[in-house]
N, CA and C atoms as an extended XYZ file, in Angstrom:
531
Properties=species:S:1:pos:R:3:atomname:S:1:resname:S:1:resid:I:1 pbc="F F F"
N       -54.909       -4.726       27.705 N   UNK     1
C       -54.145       -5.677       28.460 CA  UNK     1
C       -53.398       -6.593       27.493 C   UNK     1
N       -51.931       -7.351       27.657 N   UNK     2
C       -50.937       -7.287       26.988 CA  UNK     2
C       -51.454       -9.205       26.958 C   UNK     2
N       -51.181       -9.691       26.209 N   UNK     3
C       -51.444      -11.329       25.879 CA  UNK     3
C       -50.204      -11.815       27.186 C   UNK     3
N       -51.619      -12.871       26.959 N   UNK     4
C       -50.516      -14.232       28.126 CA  UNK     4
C       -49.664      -14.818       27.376 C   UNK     4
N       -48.563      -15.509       27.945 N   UNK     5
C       -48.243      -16.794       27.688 CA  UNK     5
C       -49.221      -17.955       28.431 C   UNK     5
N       -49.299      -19.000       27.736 N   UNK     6
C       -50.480      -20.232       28.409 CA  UNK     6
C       -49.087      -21.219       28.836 C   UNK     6
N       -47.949      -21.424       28.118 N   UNK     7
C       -47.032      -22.120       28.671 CA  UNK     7
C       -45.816      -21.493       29.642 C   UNK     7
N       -45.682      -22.133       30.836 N   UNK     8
C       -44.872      -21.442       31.957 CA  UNK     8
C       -43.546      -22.232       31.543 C   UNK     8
N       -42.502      -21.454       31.775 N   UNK     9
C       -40.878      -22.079       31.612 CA  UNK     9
C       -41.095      -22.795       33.274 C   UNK     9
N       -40.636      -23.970       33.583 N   UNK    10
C       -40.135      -24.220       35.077 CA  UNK    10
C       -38.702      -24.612       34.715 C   UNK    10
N       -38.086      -24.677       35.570 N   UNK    11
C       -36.786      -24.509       35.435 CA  UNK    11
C       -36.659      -26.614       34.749 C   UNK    11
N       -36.874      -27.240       35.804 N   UNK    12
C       -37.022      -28.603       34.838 CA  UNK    12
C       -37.463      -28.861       33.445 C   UNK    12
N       -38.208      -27.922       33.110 N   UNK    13
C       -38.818      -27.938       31.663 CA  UNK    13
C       -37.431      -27.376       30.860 C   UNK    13
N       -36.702      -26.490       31.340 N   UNK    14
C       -35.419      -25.999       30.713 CA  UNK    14
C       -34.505      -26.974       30.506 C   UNK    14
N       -34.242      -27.695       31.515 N   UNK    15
C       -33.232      -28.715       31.531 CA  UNK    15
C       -33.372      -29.806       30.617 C   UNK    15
N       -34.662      -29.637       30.977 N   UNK    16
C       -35.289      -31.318       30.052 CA  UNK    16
C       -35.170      -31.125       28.762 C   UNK    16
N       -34.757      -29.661       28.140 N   UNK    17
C       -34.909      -29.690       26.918 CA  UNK    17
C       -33.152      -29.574       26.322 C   UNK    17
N       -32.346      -29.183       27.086 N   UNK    18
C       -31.061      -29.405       27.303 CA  UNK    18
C       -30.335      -30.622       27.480 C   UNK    18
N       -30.966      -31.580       28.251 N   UNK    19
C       -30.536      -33.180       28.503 CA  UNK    19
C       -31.564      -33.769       28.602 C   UNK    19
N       -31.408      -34.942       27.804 N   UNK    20
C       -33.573      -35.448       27.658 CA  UNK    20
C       -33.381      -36.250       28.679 C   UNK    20
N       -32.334      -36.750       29.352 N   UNK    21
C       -31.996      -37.715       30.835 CA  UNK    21
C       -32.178      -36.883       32.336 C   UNK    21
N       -32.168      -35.899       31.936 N   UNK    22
C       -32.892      -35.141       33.043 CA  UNK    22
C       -34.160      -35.512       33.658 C   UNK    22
N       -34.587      -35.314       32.972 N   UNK    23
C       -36.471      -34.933       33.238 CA  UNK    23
C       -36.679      -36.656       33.223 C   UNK    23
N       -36.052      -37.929       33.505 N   UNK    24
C       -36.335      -39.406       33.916 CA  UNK    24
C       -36.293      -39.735       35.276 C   UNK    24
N       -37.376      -40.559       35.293 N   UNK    25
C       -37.830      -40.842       36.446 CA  UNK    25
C       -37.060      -42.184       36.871 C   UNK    25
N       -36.216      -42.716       35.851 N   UNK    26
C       -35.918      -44.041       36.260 CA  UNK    26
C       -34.568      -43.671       37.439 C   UNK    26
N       -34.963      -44.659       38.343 N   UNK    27
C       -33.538      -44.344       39.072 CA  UNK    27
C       -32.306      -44.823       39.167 C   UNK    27
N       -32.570      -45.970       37.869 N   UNK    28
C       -31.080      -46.573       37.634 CA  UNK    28
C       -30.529      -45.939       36.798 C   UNK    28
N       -30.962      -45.056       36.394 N   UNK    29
C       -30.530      -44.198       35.252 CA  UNK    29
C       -29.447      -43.191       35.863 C   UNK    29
N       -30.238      -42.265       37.013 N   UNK    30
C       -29.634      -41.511       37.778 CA  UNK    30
C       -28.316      -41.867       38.704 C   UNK    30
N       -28.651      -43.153       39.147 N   UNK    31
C       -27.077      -44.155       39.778 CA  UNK    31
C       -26.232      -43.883       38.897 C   UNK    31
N       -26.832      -44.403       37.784 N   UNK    32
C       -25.329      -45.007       36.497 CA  UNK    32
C       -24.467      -43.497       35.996 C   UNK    32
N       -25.214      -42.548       36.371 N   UNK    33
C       -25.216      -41.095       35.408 CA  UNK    33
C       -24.404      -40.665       36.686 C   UNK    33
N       -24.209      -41.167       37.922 N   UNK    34
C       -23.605      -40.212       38.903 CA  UNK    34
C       -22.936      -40.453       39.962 C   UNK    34
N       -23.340      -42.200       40.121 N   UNK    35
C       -21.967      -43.007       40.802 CA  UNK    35
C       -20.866      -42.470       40.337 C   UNK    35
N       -20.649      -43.313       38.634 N   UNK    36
C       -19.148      -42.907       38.421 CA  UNK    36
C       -18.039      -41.922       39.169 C   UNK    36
N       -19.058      -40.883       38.380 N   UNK    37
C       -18.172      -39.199       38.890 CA  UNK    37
C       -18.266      -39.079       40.469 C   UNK    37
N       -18.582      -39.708       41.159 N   UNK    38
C       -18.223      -39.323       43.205 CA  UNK    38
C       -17.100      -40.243       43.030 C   UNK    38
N       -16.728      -41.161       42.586 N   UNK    39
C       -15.209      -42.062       42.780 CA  UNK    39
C       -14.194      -41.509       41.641 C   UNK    39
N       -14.753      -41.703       40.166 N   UNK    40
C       -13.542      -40.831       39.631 CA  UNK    40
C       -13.520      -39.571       39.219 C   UNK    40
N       -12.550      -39.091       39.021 N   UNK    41
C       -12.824      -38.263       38.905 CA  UNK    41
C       -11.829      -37.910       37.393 C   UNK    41
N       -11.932      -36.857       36.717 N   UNK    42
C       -11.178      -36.538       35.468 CA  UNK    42
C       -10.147      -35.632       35.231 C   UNK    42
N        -9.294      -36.301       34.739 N   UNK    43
C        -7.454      -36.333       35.094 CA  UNK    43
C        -7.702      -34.416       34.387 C   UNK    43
N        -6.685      -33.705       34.340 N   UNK    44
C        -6.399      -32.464       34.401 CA  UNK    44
C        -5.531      -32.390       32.681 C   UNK    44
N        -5.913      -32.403       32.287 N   UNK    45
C        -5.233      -32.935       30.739 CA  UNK    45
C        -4.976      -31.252       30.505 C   UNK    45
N        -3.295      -30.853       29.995 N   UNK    46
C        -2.823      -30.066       29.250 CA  UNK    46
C        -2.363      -30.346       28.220 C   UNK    46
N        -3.334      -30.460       26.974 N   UNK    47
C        -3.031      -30.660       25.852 CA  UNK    47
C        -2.819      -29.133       25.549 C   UNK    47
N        -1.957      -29.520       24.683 N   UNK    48
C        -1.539      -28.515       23.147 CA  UNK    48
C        -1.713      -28.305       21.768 C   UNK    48
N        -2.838      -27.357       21.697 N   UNK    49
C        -3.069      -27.302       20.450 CA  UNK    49
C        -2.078      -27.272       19.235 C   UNK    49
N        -2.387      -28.323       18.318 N   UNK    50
C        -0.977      -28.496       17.172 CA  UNK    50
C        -1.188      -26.920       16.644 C   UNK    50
N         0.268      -26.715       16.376 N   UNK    51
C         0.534      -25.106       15.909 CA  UNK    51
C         0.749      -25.511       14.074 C   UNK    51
N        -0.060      -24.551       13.213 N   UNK    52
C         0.271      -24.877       11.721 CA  UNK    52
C         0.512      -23.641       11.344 C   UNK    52
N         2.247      -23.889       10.843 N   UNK    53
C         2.662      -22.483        9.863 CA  UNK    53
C         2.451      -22.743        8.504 C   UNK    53
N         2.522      -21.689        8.004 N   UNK    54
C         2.185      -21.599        6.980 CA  UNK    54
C         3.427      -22.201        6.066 C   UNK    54
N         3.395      -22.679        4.779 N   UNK    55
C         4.707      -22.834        4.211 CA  UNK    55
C         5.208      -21.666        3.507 C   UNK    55
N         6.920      -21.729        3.612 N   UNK    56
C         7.420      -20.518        2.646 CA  UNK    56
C         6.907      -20.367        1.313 C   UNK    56
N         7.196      -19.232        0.819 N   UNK    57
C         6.743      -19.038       -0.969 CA  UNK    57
C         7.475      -19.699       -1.578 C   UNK    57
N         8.812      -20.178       -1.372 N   UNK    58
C         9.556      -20.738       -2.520 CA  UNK    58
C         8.664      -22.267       -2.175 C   UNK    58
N         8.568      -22.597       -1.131 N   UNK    59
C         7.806      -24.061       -1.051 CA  UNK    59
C         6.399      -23.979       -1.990 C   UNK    59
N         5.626      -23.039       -1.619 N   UNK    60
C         4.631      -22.885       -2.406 CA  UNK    60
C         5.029      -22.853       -4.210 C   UNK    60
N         5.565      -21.937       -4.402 N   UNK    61
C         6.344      -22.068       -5.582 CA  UNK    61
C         6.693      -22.645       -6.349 C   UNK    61
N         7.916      -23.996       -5.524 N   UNK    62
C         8.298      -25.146       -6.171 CA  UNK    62
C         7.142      -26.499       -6.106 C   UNK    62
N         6.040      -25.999       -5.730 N   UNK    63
C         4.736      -27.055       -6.065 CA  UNK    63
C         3.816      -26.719       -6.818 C   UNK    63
N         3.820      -25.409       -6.818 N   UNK    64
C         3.233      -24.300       -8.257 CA  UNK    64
C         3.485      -25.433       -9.573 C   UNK    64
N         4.614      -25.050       -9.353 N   UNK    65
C         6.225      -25.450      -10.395 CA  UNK    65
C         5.686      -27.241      -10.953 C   UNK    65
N         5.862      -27.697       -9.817 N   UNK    66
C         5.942      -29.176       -9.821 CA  UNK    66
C         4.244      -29.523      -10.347 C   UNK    66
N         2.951      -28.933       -9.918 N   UNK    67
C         2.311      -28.876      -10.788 CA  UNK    67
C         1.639      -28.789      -12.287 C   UNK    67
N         2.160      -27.512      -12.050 N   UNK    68
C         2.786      -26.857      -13.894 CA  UNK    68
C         3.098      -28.223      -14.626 C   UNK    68
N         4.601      -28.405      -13.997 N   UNK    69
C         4.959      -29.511      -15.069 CA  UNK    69
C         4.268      -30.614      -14.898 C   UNK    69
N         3.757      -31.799      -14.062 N   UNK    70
C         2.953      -32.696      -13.678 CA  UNK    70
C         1.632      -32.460      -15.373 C   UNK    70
N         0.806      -31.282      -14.773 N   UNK    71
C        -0.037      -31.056      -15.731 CA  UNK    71
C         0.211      -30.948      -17.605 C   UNK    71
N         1.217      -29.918      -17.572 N   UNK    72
C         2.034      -29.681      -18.541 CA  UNK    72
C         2.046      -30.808      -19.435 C   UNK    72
N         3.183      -32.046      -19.229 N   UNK    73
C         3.773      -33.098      -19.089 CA  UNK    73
C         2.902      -34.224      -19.686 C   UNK    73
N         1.454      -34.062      -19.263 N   UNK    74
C         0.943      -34.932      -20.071 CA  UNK    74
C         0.741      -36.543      -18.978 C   UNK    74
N         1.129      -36.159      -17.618 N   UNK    75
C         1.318      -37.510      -16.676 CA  UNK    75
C         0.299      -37.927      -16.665 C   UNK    75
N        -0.400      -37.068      -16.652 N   UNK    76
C        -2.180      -38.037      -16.175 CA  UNK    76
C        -2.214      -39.144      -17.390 C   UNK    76
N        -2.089      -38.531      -18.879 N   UNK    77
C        -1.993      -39.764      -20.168 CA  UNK    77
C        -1.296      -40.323      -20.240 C   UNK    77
N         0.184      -40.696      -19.334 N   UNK    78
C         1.021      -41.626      -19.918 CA  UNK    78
C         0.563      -42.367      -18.642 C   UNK    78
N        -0.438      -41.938      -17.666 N   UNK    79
C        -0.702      -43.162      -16.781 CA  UNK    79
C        -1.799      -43.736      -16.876 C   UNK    79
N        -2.861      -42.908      -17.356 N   UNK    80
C        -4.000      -43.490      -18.011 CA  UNK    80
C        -3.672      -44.847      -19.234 C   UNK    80
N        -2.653      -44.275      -20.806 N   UNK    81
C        -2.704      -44.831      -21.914 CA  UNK    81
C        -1.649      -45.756      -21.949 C   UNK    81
N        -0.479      -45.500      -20.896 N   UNK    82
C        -0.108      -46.022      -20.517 CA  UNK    82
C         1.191      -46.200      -22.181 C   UNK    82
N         1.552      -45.096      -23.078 N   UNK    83
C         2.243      -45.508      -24.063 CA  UNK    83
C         4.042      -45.755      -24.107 C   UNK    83
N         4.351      -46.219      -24.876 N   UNK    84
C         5.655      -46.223      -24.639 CA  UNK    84
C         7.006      -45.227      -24.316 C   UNK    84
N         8.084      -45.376      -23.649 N   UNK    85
C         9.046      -44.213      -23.392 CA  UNK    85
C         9.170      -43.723      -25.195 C   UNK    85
N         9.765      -44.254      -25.628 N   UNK    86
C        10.148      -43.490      -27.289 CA  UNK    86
C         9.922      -44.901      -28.337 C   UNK    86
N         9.758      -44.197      -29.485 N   UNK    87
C         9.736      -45.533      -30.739 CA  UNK    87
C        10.753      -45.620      -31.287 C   UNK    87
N        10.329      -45.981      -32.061 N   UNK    88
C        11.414      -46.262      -33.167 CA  UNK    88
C        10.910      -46.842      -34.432 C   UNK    88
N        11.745      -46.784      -35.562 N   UNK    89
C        11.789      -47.195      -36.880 CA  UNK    89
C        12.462      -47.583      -37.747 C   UNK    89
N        12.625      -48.499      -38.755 N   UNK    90
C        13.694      -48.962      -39.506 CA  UNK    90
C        13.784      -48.353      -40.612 C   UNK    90
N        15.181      -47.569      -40.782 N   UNK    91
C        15.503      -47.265      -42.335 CA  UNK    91
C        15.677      -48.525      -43.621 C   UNK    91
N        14.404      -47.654      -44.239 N   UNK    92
C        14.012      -48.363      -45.058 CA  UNK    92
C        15.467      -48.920      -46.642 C   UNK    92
N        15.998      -47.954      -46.497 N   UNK    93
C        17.374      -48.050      -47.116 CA  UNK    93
C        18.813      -48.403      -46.846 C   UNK    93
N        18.810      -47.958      -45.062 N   UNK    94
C        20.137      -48.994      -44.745 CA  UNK    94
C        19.699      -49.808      -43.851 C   UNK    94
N        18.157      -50.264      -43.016 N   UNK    95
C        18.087      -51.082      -41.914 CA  UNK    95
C        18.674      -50.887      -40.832 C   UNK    95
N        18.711      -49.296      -40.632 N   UNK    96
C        19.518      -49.162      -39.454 CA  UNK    96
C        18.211      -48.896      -38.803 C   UNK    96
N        17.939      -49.237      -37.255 N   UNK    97
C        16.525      -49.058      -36.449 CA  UNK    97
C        17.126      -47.080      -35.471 C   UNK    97
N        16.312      -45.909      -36.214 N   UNK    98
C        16.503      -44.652      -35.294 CA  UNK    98
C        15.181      -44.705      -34.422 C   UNK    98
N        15.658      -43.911      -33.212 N   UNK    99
C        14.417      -43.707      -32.567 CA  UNK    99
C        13.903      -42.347      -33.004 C   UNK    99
N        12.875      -42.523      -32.567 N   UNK   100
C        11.279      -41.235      -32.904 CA  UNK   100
C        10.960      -41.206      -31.562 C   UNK   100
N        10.821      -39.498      -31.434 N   UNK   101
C        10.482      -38.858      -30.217 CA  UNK   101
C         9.082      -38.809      -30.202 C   UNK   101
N         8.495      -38.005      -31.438 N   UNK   102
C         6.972      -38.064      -31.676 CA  UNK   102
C         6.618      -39.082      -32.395 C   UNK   102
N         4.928      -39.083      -31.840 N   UNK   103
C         4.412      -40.736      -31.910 CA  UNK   103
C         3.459      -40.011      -33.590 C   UNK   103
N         4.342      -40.724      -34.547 N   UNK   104
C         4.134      -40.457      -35.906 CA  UNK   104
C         2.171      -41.124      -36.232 C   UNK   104
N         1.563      -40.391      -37.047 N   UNK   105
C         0.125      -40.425      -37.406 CA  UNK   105
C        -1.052      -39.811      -36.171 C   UNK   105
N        -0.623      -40.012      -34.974 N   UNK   106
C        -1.666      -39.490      -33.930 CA  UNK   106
C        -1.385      -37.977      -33.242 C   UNK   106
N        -2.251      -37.021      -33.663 N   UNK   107
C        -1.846      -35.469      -33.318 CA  UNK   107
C        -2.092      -35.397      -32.230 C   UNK   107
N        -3.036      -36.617      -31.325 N   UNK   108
C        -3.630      -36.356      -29.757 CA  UNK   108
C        -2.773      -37.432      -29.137 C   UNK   108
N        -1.676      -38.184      -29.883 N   UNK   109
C        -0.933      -39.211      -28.416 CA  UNK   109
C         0.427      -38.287      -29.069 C   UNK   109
N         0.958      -39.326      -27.713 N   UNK   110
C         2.792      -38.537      -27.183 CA  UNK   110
C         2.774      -40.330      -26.928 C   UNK   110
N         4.438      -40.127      -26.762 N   UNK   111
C         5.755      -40.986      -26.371 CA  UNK   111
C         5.689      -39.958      -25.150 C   UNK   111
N         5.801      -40.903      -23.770 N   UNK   112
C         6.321      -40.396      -22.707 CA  UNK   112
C         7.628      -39.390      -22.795 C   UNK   112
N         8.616      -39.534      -23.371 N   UNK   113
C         9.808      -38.662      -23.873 CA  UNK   113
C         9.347      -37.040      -24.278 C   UNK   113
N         8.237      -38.102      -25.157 N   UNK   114
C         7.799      -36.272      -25.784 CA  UNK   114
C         7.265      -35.120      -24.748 C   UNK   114
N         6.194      -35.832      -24.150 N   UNK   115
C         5.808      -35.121      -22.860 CA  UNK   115
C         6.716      -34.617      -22.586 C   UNK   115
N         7.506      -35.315      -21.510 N   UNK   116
C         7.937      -34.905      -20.315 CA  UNK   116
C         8.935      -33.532      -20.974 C   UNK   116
N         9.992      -33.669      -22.380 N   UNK   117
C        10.736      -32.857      -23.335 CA  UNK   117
C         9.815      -31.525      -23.153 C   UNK   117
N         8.480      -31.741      -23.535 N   UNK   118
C         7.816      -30.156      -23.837 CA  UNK   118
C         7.633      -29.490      -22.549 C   UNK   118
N         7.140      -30.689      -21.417 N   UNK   119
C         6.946      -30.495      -20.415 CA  UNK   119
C         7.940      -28.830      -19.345 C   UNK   119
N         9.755      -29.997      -20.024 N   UNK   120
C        10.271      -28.964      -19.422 CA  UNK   120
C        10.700      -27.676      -20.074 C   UNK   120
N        10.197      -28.016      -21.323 N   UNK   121
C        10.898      -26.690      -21.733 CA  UNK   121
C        10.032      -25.591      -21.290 C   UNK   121
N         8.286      -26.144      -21.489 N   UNK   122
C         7.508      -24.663      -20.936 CA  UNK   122
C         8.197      -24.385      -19.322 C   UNK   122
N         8.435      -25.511      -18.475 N   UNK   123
C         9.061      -24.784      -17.465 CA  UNK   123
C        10.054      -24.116      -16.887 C   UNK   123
N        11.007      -24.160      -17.972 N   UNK   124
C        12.486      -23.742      -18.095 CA  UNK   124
C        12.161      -22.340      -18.624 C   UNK   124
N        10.992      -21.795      -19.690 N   UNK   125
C        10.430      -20.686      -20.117 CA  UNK   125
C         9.868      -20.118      -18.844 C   UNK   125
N         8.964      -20.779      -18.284 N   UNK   126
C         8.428      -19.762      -17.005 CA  UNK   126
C         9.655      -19.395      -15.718 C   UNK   126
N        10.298      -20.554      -15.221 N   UNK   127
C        11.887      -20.208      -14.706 CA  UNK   127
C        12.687      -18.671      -15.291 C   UNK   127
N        12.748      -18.886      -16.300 N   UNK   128
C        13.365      -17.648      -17.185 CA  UNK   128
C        12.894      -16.387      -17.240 C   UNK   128
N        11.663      -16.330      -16.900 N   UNK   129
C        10.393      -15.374      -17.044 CA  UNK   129
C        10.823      -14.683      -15.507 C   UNK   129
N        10.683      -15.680      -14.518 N   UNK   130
C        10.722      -15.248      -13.084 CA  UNK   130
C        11.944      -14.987      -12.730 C   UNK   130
N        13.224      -15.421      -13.364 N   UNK   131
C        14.609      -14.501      -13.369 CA  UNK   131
C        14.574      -13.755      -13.630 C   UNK   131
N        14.122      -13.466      -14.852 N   UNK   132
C        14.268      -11.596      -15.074 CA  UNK   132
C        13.126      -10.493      -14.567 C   UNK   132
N        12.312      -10.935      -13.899 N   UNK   133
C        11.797      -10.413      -12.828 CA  UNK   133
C        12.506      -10.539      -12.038 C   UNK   133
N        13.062      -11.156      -11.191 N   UNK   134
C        14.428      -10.857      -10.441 CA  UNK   134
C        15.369      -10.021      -10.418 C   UNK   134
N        15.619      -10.020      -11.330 N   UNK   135
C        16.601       -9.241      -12.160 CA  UNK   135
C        16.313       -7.668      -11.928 C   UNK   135
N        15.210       -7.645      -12.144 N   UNK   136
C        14.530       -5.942      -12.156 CA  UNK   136
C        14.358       -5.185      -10.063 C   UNK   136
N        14.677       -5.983       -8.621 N   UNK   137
C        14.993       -5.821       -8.052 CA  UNK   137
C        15.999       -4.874       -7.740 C   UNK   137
N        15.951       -3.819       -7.111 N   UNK   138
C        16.644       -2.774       -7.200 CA  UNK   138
C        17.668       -2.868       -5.786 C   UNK   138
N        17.086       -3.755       -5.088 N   UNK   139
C        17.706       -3.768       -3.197 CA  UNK   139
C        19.255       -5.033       -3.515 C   UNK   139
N        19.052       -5.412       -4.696 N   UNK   140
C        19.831       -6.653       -4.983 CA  UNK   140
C        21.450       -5.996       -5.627 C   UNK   140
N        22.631       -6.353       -5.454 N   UNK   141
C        23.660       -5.875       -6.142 CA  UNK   141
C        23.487       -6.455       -7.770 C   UNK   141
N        24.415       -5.326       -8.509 N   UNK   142
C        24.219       -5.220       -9.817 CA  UNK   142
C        24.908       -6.384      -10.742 C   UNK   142
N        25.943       -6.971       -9.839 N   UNK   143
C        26.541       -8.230      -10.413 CA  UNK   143
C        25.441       -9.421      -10.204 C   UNK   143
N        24.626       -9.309       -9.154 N   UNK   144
C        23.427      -10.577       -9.006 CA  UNK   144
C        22.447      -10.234       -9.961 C   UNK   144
N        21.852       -9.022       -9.976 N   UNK   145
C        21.273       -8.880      -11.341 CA  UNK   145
C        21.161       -8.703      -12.375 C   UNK   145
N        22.689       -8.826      -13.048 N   UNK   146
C        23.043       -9.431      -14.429 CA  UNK   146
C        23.368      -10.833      -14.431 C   UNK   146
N        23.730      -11.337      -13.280 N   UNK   147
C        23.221      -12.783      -13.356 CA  UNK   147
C        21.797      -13.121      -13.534 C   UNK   147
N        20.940      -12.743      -12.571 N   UNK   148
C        19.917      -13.376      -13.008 CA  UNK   148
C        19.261      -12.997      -15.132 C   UNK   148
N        19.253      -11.927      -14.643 N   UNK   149
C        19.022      -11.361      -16.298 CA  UNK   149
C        19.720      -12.097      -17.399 C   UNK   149
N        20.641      -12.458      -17.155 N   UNK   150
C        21.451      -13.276      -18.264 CA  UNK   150
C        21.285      -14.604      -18.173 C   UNK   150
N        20.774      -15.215      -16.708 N   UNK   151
C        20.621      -16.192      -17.066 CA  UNK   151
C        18.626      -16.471      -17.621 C   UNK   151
N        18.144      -15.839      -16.920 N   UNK   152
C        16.756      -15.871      -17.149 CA  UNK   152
C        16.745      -15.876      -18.995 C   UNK   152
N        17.566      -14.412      -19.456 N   UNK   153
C        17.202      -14.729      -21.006 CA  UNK   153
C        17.530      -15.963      -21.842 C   UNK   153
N        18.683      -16.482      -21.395 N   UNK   154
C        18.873      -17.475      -21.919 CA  UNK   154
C        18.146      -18.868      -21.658 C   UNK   154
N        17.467      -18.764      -20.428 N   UNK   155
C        16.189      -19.914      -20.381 CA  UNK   155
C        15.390      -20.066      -20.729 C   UNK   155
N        14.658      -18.181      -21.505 N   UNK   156
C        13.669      -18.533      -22.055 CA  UNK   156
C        13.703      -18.295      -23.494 C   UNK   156
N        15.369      -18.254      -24.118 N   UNK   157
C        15.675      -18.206      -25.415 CA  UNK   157
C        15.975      -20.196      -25.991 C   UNK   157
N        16.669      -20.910      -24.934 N   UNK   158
C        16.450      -22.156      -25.021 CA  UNK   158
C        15.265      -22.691      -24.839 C   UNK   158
N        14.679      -22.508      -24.068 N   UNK   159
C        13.099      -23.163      -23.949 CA  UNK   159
C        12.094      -22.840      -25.624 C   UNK   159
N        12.760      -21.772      -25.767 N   UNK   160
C        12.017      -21.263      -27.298 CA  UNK   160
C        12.567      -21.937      -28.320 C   UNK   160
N        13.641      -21.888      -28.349 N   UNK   161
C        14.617      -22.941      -29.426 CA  UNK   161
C        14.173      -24.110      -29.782 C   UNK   161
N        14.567      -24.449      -28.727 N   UNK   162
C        13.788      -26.027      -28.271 CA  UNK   162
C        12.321      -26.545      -28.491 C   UNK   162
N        11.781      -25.575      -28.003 N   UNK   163
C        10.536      -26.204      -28.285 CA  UNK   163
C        10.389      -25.982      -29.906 C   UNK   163
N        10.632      -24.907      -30.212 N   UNK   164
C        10.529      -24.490      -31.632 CA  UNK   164
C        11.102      -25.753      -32.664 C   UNK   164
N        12.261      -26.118      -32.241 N   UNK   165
C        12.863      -27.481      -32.795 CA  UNK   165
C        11.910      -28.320      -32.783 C   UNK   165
N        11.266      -29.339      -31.861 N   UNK   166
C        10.386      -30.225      -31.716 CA  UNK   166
C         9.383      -29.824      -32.212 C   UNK   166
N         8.886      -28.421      -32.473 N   UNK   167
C         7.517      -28.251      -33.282 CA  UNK   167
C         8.125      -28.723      -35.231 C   UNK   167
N         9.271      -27.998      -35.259 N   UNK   168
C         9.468      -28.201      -36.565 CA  UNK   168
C         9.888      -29.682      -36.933 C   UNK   168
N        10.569      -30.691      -35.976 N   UNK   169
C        10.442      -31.793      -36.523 CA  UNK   169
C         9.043      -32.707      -36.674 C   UNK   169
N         8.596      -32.302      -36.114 N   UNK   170
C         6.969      -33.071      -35.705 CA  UNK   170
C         6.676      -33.298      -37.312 C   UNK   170
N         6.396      -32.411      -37.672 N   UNK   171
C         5.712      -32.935      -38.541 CA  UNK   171
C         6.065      -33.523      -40.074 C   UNK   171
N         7.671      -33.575      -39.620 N   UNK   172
C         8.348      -35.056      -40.816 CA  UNK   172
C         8.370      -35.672      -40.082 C   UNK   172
N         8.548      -36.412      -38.665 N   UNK   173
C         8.029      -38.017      -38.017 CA  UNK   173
C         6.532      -38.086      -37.744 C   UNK   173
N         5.399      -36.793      -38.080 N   UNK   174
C         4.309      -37.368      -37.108 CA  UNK   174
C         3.295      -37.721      -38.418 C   UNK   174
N         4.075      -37.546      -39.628 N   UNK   175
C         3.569      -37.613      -40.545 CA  UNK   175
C         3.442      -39.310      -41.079 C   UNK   175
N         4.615      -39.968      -40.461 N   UNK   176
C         4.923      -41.425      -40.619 CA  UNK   176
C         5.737      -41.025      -41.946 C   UNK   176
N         5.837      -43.198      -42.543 N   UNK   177
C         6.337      -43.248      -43.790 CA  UNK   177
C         5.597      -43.134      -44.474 C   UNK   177
């Protein structure tokens, strides 16, 4: 013979465990819980769930982008250290005051200038990168993709230049006097 249960479900025992205001004996409880609803009653509401599209890729893209450089750029330290746009220095032989892009003796600070300068060139390099991937599109006419190709190489032949320049001056200003 198959085991009992010793506890019986009653249907109040169900409820009571569903709404603990059920299973009360008070009867002002039961007024307050059920007046209301016989006089009002609750309006018929057609709300609309807000609809969310997705954003385009170039949106995604140009925040990729805007990241990149943000990070790149060095923003978080020029808002943390808070250092100056560019320096400067006096020639020691004619007293003429030139400015300095790089912040001469410190290999871990920048001049805001400097940042933001390297900043864009790596992004003018990745720009250049993603033109001539463009470029290689076959559904595209052949005059658009020697545009892009020509221009892509040359963004990431300036971005190389460039940066290459600022690496090679660095280190006659970061050296100081």
């Amino acid at each position: 013979m198959g085991m009992k249960s010793e506890t019986v479900a009653t249907p109040s025992a169900a409820a009571s465990q569903s709404d603990p205001m059920a299973g009360s004996i008070d009867p002002i409880l039961h007024i307050i819980r059920f007046i209301p609803y016989s006089v009002l009653r609750l309006p018929r509401l057609r709300l609309k769930l807000p609809t969310l599209t997705l954003p385009s890729a170039m949106t995604v893209y140009a925040l990729v982008l805007l990241t990149y450089f943000i990070v790149v750029s060095g923003i978080v330290y020029d808002i943390i250290v808070e250092p100056p746009g560019i320096g400067s220095s006096q020639d020691p032989a004619t007293g003429a005051v030139r400015p300095i892009v790089f912040l001469p003796g410190r290999v871990n600070g920048q001049y805001i200038i400097e940042g933001l300068s390297s900043g864009f060139m790596f992004v003018l390099g990745g720009i250049g990168i993603v033109l001539m991937d463009l470029a290689f599109d076959r559904n595209r006419a052949k005059s658009v993709r020697i545009s892009y190709a020509s221009a892509g190489i040359s963004s990431v032949i300036i971005a190389y230049v460039m940066s290459g320049v600022d690496m090679a001056l660095c280190p006659k200003q970061c050296l100081g006097p």
